[in-house]
C-alpha positions as CSV (number, residue, x, y, z in Angstrom):
1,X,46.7,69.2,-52.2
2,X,47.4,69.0,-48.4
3,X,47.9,72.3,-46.5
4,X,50.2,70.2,-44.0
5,X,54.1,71.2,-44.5
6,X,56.1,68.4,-46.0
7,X,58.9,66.3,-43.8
8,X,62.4,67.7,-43.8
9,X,63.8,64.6,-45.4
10,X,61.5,64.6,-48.2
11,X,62.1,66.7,-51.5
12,X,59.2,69.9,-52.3
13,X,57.5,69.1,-55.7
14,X,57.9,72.5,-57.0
15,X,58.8,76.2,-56.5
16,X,56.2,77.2,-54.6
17,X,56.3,74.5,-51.7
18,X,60.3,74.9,-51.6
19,X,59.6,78.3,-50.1
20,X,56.2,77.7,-48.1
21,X,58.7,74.8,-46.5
22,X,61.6,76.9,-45.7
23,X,59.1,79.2,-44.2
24,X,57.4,76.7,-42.3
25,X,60.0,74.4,-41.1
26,X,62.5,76.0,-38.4
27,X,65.6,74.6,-36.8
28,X,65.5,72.8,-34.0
29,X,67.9,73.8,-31.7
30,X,68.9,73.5,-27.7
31,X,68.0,76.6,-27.1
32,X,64.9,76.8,-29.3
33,X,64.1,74.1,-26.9
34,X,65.5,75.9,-23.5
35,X,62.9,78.7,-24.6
36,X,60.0,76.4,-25.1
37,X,60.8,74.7,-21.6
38,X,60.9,78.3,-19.8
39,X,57.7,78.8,-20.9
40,X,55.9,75.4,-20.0
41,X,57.8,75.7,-17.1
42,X,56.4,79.1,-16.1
43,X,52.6,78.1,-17.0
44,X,53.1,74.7,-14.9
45,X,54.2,76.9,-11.7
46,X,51.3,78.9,-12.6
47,X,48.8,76.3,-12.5
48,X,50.3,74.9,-9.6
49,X,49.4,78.1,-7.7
50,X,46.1,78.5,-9.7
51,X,45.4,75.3,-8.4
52,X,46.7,75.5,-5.0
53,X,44.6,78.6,-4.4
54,X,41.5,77.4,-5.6
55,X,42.0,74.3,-3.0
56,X,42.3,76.7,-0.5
57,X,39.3,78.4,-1.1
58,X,37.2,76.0,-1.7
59,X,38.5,74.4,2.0
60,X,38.1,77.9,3.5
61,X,34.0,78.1,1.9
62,X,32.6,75.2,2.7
63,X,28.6,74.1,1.5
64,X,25.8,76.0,3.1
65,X,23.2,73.8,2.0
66,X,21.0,71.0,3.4
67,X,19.7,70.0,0.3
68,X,22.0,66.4,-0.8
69,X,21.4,67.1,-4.6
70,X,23.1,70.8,-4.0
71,X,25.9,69.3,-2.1
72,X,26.6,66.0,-4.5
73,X,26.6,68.7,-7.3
74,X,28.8,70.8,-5.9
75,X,31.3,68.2,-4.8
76,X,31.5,67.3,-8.5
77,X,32.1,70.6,-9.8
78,X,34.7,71.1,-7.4
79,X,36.6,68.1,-7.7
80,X,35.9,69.0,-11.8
81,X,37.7,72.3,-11.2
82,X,40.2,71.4,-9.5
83,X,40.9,68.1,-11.6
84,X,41.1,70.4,-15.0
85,X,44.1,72.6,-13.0
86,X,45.9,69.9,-12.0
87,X,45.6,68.2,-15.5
88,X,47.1,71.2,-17.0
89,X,49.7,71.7,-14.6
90,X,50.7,67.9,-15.2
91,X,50.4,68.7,-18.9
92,X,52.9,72.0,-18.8
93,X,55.0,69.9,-16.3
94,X,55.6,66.7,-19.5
95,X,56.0,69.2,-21.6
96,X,58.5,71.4,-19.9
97,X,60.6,67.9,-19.1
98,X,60.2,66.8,-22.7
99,X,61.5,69.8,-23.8
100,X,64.9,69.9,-21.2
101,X,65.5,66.4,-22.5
102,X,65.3,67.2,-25.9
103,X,67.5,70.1,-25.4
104,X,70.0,67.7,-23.4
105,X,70.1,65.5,-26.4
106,X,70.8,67.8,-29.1
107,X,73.5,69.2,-26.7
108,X,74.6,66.0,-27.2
109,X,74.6,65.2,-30.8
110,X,75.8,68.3,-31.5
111,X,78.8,67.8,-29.4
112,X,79.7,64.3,-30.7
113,X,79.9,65.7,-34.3
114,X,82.2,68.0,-33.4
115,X,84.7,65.8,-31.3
116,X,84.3,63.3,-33.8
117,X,86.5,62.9,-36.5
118,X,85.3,63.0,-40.2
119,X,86.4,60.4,-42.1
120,X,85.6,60.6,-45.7
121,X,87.8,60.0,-49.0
């Protein structure tokens, strides 16, 4: 058997996966969401300044050698760091935007069942 939790639409095949699935499988709501985007949010801003700083001081240190193996190498590395921050700040950035317009839609849905009438016989 797989170790993976099952969907939320299908039905557990016995008593043992109704429970590991209710324990697994949490609610997604706006604020659930709200709290995830906070987060991203807050790593983002703080790969923004990782990365900011770490442009600075690379600017402010320049390359004291003459050798032009030392200096190509370097100028990868550097261009390596400072790619990998930026990456993850653009990762924690989607994220944190994923995660506003997720709760923006739920907001939504959740207010359209209310305001709409049920009409069942």
């Amino acid at each position: 058997m797989s170790n993976l939790p099952q969907a939320a639409n299908s039905a557990p095949t016995s008593e043992t996966d109704t429970s590991s699935a209710s324990i697994t499988l949490k609610q997604v709501t706006p604020l659930r969401c709200l709290i995830g985007a906070t987060l991203s949010g807050s790593f983002a801003f703080g790969m923004y300044l990782t990365t900011h700083a770490i442009a600075l001081s690379f600017a402010m240190h320049k390359i004291q050698s003459t050798n032009l193996a030392v200096q190509r190498i370097s100028a990868a590395v550097r261009t390596l760091v400072i790619g990998l921050t930026t990456l993850g700040m653009g990762v924690f950035s989607l994220a944190t935007l994923g995660l506003l317009a997720l709760a923006v839609q739920l907001t939504i849905r959740q207010f359209r069942q209310k305001v709409e009438p049920r009409t069942g016989n």
